[in-house]
C-alpha positions in Angstrom: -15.3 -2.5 6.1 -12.1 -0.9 4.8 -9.9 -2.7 2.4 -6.1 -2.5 2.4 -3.4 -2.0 0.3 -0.1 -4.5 1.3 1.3 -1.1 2.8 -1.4 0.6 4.1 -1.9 -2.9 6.4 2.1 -2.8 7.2 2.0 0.7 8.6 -1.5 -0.3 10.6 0.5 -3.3 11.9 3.6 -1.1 13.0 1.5 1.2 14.7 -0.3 -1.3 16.5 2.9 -2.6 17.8 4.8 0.9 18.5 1.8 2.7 19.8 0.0 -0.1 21.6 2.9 -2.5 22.5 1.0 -5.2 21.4 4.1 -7.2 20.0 4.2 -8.9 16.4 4.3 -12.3 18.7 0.8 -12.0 19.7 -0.3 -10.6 15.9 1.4 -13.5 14.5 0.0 -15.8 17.0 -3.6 -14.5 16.4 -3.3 -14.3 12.7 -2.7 -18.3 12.9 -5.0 -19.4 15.2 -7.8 -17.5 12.7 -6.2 -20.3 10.2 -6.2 -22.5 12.7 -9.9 -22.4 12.9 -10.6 -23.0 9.4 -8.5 -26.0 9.6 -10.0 -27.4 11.9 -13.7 -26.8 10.7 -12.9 -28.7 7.2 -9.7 -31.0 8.8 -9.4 -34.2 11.1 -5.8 -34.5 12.9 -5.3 -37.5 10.7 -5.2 -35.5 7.7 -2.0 -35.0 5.8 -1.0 -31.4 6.1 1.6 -29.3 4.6 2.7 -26.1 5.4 5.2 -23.8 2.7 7.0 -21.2 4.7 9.0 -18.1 3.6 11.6 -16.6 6.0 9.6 -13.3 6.4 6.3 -13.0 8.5 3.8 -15.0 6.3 6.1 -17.8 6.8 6.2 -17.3 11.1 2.3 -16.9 10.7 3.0 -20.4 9.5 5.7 -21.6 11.8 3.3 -20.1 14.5 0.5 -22.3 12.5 2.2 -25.6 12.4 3.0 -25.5 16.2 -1.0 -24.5 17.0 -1.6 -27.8 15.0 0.8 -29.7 16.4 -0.6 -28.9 20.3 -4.1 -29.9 19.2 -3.1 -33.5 17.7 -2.6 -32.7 14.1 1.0 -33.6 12.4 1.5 -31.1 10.2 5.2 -31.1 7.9 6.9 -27.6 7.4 8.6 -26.7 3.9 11.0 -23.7 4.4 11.4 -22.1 1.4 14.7 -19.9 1.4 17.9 -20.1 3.9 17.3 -20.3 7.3 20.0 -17.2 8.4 17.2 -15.3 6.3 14.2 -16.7 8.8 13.1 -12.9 10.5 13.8 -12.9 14.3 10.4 -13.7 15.6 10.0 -16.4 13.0 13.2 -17.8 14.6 11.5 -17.9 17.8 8.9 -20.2 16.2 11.4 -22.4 14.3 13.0 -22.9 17.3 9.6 -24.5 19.2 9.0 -26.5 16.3 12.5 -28.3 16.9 11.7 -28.6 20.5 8.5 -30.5 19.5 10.0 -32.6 16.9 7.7 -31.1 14.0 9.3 -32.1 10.4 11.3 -29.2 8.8 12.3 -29.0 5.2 14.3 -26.7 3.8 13.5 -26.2 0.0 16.7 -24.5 -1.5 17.8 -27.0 -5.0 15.9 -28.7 -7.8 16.1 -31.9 -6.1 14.6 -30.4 -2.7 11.4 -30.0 -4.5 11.0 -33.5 -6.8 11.5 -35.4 -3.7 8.9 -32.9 -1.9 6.8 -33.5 -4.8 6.9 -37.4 -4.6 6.3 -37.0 -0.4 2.9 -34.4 -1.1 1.5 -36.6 -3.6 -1.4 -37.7 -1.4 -1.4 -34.2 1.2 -4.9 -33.7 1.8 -4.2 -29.9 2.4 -1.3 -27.5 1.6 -1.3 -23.8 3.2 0.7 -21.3 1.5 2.8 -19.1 3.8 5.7 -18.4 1.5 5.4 -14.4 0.5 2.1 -12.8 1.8 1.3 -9.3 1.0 5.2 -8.4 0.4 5.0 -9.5 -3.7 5.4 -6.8 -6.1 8.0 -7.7 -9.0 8.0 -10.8 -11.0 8.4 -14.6 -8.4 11.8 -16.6 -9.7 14.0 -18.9 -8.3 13.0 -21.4 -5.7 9.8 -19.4 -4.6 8.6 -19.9 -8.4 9.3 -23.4 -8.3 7.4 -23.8 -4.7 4.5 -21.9 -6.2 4.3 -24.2 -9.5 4.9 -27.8 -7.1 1.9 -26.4 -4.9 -0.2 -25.7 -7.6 0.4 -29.2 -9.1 -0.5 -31.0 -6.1 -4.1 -32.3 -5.8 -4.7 -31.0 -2.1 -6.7 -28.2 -0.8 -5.1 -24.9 -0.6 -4.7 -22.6 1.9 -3.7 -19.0 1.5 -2.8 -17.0 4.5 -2.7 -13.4 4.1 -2.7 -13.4 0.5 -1.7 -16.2 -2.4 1.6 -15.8 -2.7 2.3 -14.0 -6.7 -0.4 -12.0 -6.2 0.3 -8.3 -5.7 -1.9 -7.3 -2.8 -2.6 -3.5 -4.1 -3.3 -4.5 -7.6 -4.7 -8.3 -7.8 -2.2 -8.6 -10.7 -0.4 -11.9 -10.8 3.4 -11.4 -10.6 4.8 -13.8 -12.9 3.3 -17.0 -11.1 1.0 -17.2 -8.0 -1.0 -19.8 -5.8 -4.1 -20.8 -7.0 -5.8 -21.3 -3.6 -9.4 -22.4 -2.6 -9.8 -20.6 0.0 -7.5 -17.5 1.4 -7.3 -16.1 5.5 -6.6 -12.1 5.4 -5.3 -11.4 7.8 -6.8 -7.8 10.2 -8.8 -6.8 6.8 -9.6 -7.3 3.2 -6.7 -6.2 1.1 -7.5 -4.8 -2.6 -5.8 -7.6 -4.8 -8.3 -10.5 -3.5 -11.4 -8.2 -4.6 -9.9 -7.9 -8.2 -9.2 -9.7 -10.7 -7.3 -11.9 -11.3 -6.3 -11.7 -7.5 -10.1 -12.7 -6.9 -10.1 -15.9 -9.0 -6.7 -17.0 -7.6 -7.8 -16.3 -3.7 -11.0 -18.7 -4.2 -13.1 -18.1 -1.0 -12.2 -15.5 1.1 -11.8 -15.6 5.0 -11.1 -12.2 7.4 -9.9 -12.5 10.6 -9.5 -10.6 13.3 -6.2 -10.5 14.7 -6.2 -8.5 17.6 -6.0 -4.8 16.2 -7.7 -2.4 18.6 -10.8 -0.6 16.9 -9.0 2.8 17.8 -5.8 2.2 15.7 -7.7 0.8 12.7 -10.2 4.1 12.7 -6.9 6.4 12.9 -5.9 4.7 10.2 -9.1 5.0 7.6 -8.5 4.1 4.1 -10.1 5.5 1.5 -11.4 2.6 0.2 -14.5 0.6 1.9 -16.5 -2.8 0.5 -20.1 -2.4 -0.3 -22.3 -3.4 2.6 -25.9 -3.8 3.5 -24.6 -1.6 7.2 -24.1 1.7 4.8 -27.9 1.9 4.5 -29.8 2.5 7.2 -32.6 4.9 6.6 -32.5 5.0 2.9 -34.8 2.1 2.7 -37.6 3.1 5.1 -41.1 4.6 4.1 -43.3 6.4 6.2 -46.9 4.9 6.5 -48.7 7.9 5.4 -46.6 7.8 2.1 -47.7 9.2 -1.2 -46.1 9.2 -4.4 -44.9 13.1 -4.3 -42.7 11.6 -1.0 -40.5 9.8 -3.7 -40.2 12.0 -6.7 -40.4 11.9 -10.1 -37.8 10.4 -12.2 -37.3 11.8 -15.8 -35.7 9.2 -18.2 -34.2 10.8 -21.6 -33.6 7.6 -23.4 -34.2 4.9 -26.4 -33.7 6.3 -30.2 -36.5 4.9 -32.7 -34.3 1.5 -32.9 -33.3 1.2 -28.8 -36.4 1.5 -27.4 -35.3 -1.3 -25.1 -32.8 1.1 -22.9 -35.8 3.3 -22.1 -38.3 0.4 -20.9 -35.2 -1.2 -19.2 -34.6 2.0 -17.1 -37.6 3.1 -16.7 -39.2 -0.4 -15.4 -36.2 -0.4 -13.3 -37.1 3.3 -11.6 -40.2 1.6 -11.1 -39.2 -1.0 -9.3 -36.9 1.0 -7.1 -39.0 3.0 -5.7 -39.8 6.3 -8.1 -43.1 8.0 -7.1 -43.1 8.8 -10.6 -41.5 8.2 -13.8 -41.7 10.3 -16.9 -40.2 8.8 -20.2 -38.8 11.4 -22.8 -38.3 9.5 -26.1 -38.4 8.8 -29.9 -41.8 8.7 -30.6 -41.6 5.3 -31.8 -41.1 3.6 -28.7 -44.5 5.0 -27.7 -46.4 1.9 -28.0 -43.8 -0.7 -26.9 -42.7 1.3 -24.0 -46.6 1.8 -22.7 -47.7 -1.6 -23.6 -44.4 -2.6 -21.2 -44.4 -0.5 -18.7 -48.1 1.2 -18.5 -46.9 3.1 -15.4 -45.0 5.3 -17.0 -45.8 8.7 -18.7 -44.7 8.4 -22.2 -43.5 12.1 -23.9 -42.3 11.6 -27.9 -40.8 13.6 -30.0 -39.6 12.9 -33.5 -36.3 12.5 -34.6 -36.3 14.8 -37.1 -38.2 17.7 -34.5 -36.0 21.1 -34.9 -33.5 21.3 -31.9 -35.9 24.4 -30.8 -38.5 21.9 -30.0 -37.0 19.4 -28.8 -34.9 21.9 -25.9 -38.6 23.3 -25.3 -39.9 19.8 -24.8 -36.7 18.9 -22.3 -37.1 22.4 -20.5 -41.3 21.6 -19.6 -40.4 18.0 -18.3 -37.3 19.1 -16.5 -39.8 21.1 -14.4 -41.5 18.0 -12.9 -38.4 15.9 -12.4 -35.9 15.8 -8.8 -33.8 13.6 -11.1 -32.7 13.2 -14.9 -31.4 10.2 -16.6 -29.7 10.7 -20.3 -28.2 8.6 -22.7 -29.8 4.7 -22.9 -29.6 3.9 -25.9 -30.4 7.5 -27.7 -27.4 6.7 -30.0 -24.7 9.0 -31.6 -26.5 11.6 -32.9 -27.6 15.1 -33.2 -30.3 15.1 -30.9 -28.1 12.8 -28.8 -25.5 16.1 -28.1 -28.9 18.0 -27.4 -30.4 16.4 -25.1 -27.1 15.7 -23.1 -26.1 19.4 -23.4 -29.8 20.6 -22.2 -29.4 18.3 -18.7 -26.1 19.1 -17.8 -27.0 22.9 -18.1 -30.2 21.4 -15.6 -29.8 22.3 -12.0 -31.6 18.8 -11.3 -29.5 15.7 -10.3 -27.9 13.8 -13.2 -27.3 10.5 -14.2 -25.4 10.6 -17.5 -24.9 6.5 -18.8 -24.4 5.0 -22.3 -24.3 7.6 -25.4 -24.5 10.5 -23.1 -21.1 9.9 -22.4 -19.7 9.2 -25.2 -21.1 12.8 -26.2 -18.8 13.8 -23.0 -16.3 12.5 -24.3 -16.1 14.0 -27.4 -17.1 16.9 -25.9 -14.2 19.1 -23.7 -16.5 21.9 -23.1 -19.4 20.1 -22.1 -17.3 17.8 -19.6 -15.9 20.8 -18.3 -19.5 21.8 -17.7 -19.6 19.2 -14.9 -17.2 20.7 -12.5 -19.8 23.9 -11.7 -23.1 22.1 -11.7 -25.3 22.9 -9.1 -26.6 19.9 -8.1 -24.8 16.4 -8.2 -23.8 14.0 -11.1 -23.1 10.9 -11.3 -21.7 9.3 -14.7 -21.9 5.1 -14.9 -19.4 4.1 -17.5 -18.0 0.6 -17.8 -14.4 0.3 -19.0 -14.5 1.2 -22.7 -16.3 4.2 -22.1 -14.3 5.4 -18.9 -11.2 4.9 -21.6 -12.7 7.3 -23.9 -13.6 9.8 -21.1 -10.1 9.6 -20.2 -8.5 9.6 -23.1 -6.5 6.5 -22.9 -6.9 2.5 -23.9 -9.0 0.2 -21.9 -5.7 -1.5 -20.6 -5.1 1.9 -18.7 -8.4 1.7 -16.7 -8.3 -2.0 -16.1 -4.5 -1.8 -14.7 -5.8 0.6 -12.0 -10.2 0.7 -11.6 -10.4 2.3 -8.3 -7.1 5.1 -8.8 -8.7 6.1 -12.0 -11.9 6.5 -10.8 -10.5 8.6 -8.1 -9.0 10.6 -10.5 -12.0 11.6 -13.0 -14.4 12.0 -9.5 -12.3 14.5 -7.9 -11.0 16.3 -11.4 -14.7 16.8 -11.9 -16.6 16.9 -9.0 -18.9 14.1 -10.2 -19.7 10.8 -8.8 -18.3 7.7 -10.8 -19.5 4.2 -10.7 -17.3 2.2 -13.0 -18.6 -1.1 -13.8 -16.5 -3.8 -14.1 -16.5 -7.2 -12.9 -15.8 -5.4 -9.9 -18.0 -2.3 -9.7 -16.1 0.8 -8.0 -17.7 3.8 -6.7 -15.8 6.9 -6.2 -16.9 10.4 -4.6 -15.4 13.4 -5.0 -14.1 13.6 -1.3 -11.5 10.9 -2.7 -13.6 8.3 -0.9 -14.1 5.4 -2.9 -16.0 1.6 -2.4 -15.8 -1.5 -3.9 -19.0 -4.3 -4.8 -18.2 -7.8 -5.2 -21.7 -8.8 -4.9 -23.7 -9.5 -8.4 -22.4 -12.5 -11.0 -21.1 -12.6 -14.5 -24.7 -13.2 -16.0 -24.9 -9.4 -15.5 -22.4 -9.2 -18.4 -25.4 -8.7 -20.8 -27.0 -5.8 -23.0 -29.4 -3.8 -20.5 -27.9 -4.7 -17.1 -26.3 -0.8 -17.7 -29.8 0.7 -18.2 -31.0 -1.4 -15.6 -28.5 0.1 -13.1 -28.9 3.7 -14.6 -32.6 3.2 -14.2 -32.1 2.2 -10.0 -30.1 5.1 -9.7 -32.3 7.8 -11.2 -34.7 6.2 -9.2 -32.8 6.6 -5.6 -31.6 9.9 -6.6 -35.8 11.4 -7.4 -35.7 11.1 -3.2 -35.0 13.8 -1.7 -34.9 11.8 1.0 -31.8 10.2 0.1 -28.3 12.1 -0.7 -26.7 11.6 -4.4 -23.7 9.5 -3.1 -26.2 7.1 -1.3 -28.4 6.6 -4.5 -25.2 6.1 -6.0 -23.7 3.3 -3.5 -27.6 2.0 -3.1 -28.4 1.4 -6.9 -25.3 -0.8 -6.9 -25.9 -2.6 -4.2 -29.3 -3.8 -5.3 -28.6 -4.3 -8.5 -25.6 -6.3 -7.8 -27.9 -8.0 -5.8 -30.9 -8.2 -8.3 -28.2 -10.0 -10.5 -27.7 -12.5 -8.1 -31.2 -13.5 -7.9 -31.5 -13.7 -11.7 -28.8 -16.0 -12.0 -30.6 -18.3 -8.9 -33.8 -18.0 -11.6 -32.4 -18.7 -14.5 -28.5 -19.3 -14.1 -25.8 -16.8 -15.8 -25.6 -17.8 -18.7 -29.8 -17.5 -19.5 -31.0 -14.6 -17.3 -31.5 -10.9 -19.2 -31.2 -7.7 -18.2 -34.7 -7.7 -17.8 -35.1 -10.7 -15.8 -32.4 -7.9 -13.1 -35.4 -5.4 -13.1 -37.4 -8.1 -12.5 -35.5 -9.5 -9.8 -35.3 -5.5 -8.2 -36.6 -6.0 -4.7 -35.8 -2.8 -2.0 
C-alpha cells in the first residue's frame, strides 16, 4: 500500500479529476459516505452528532457528510468554522442542500460563538473534525485554534476525516495544536503523518477508504514510500519438501565481548529461529559456555581478547568461508578488536549486517564507511536513532524530525540498505524506495530487541533463496510481529528481548 504526503495525494486527486473527469463532487461524495459508514457501524440516528467544518474541502467532505446523515435519519448540527464567502465552490453546492433540508448551520467566527457552542455540545455523543484536513503546515491560531481546543474538551467520540486537523500530514508533527481523535478516515490512502509520531497517537485508530480513484491513476502516481505488509512476501516463506540444511545457509554471527555475551545468544537463537540451516558463533571465548548451554545448536568459535590482530583476521578469514551471510557488532563493545573485526567483514564479499558497535566503529570511521559504497555484495546497517545521529553526523533531533528522508539519504549516498528503528521502523533501499512498519509494540523498547532483529535478518539474508532487500523488509516484519506476541504473553511492560526470539514464528 503506498502512503502519501498531503501533496503527493493533492496532485493524485487533480489528476483523477483532469485526466479522468471524475469531478471533485463524486470524490467528495465518496470520501463521506466512507465516514458515513463508520458512523453508522458505532452510531444510532438518535445520537447527538456534531460536525466542525472548514471552508476548504475537508469541510465539504463534511457538508457532503452531514447531508448523507441527514437522508438516512440521523440529525446531525454543522459548525462552520471561518466566513462563509471563504466556503470553496463545491462546498457551496453542499451548504446550499443543507439549507434546503433545514440541517442546523453555525458559523463559528467570535469568542462568544464557541462558549455557547461549548454549553450546546456538552452532551454530543460524537464530534467529527472536518475543519483543515491535509492542508496544515504552519502553526493553527485564531478561531481554528479555539475550535480545535473546544473539540478536544468535549467528552464525545471523535472523528477525523482525512487527517486531525494540527497535524502536518507529511511529517506527523503537531502544528501548534491539533485534534486528538479516536479514530481518523484517510481518505484514497494512508498519508505519512498518521504513521508517525506524534501524528499516530493523535489519529487514534485509523480507517482507509476508498474513494473512487481508478487503480491506473494511483499506479502512475507511485510514491516512494509503501507500509509493511504480509502481501510483499510471497515465496520467501516457502520450503521445499526435500529440504536440507545447506538449502538455507549458514549464518556467521561476530558478536558478544567477554561481558555481552547476551547480544551473541540473542542473535544467534534468533537466526535459529528464523530459519538459518546453520549458525556459526565468532566470539570472546568467554561466552563459550553460556552461549552453548543456551543455544546448543550453534557452533561456538572463541578467541581471546587479548589474541594478536593476526589471529584474530585469520580466524575471521576461515569462518568467512562457510558463511552466505555475516553479522558484526552485538554487543562486541568499543574496542580494538571491535575496529577488526568490522573492518575484516566489510572488506568480505559476503552479505553484511553491520548493527550495534559495528557502527559506531563506522561512524568513527570515514574510510571504512566509504568502504560500503563498492562492496560487492549487499549491506544492510540497523541503527536506531542515536546511532543513525552519529552516522550522520548530526543530533538525534535531526533524524527524528525527518526518519524516512534521512534514511533515504544515507541508503542511496552509500548504496547500503537501512532499517532505522524507531517507534516506527523505516526501511530504505538504495533505489530511493523506502517502507514503513507500524506493526510491533513499545515492549520492544528493551536491551536485545536490536540483536534480536539483527539476528532474523542475518538469518533471511544466509538464503540464497531470498534477495538482501527482502531479508531486510522480512526480518522486520516478523520481528515486529514477534513483539506483538510477547507483549500478548507477558504484556509490554514484562516481556524481554528474549521472550521476541521466543515468540519468532516464520
Amino acid at each position: 500500500m503506498y502512503i502519501y504526503t498531503g501533496e503527493e495525494m493533492s496532485a493524485l486527486d487533480k489528476r483523477v479529476i483532469e485526466v479522468y473527469d471524475i469531478p471533485s463532487f463524486i470524490l467528495m461524495e465518496n470520501a463521506a459516505r466512507g465516514v458515513f459508514e463508520e458512523i453508522i457501524d458505532e452510531f444510532t440516528p438518535d445520537s447527538s452528532i456534531a460536525i466542525f467544518c472548514g471552508t476548504g474541502n475537508n469541510g465539504g467532505d463534511g457538508l457532503a457528510l452531514a447531508r448523507q446523515l441527514f437522508c438516512k435519519g440521523y440529525r446531525p448540527e454543522v459548525f462552520i468554522v471561518g466566513e462563509e464567502d471563504k466556503i470553496k465552490s463545491v462546498g457551496k453546492t453542499h451548504l446550499s442542500s443543507l439549507r434546503a433540508l433545514k440541517i442546523p448551520i453555525y458559523f463559528l467566527n467570535e469568542e462568544s460563538d464557541f462558549k455557547k457552542t461549548e454549553e450546546r455540545l456538552s452532551s454530543a455523543d460524537l464530534i467529527c473534525d472536518a475543519i483543515i484536513g491535509t492542508a496544515c503546515k504552519g502553526s493553527i491560531e485564531g478561531i481554528q485554534k479555539a475550535a480545535i481546543n473546544l473539540i478536544n474538551s468535549l467528552p464525545a467520540t471523535i472523528y477525523a476525516l482525512d487527517v486531525p486537523s494540527g497535524i502536518n500530514s507529511k511529517t506527523g508533527k503537531i502544528c501548534g495544536v491539533a485534534v486528538r481523535a479516536h479514530k481518523t478516515i484517510s481518505f484514497g490512502g494512508l498519508k505519512r503523518g498518521l504513521l508517525l509520531f506524534p501524528g499516530a497517537e493523535m489519529a487514534g485508530e485509523v480507517v482507509v477508504k476508498d474513494i473512487g480513484f481508478p487503480s491506473c491513476a494511483i499506479e502512475e502516481m507511485p510514491t516512494n514510500l509503501k507500509l509493511l505488509e504480509a502481501e510483499d512476501f510471497s515465496e520467501e516463506k516457502h520450503r521445499p519438501d526435500d529440504s536440507h540444511k545447506g538449502i538455507f545457509g549458514t549464518a556467521l554471527i561476530v558478536a558478544g565481548s567477554g561481558n555481552m555475551g547476551g547480544a551473541a545468544i540473542l542473535a544467534s537463537k534468533a537466526s535459529y529461529r528464523s530459519g538459518a540451516g546453520v549458525v556459526r558463533v565468532l566470539s570472546s571465548e568467554k561466552n563459550r559456555t553460556a552461549l552453548l548451554t543456551n543455544v546448543p545448536e550453534a557452533i561456538f568459535i572463541g578467541y581471546s581478547e587479548d589474541c594478536a590482530e593476526t589471529e584474530l583476521i585469520s580466524l575471521f578469514e576461515k569462518e568467512k568461508k562457510q558463511a552466505k551471510s555475516i553479522l558484526v557488532g552485538p554487543g562486541l563493545g568499543r574496542q580494538t578488536n571491535t575496529y577488526i573485526l568490522t573492518e575484516a567483514a566489510v572488506k568480505s564479499e559476503k552479505r553484511l549486517i553491520i548493527d550495534a558497535d559495528g557502527l559506531n566503529i563506522l561512524a568513527e570511521d570515514l574510510e571504512l564507511m566509504n568502504m560500503l559504497k563498492d562492496r560487492k555484495a549487499e549491506t544492510v546497517l540497523t541503527p536506531h536513532v542515536g546511532e543513525m545521529a552519529r552516522l550522520m553526523g548530526c543530533d538525534n533531533s535531526v533524524i527524528l524530525d525527518d526518519l524516512i528522508g534521512t534514511a533515504q539519504g544515507l541508503s542511496k549516498r552509500y548504496n547500503i540498505i537501512i532499517v532505522l528503528k524507531s517507534a516506527r521502523t523505516v526501511i530504505a533501499l538504495p533505489n530511493g524506495e523506502a517502507y514503513i512498519s507500524i506493526g510491533g509494540c513499545n515492549g520492544m523498547a528493551t536491551a536485545g530487541s536490536g540483536d534480536v532483529l539483527a539476528g532474523t535478518i542475518c538469518a533471511l539474508a544466509a538464503n540464497p533463496r531470498i534477495s538482501m532487500e527482502k531479508a531486510a523488509l522480512l526480518g522486520v516484519y516478523e520481528h515486529a510481529k514477534a513483539g506483538k506476541r510477547a507483549s500478548e504473553k507477558y504484556g509490554n511492560i514484562s516481556m524481554t528481548a528474549g521472550d521476541i526470539a521466543k515468540a519468532l514464528r516464520f
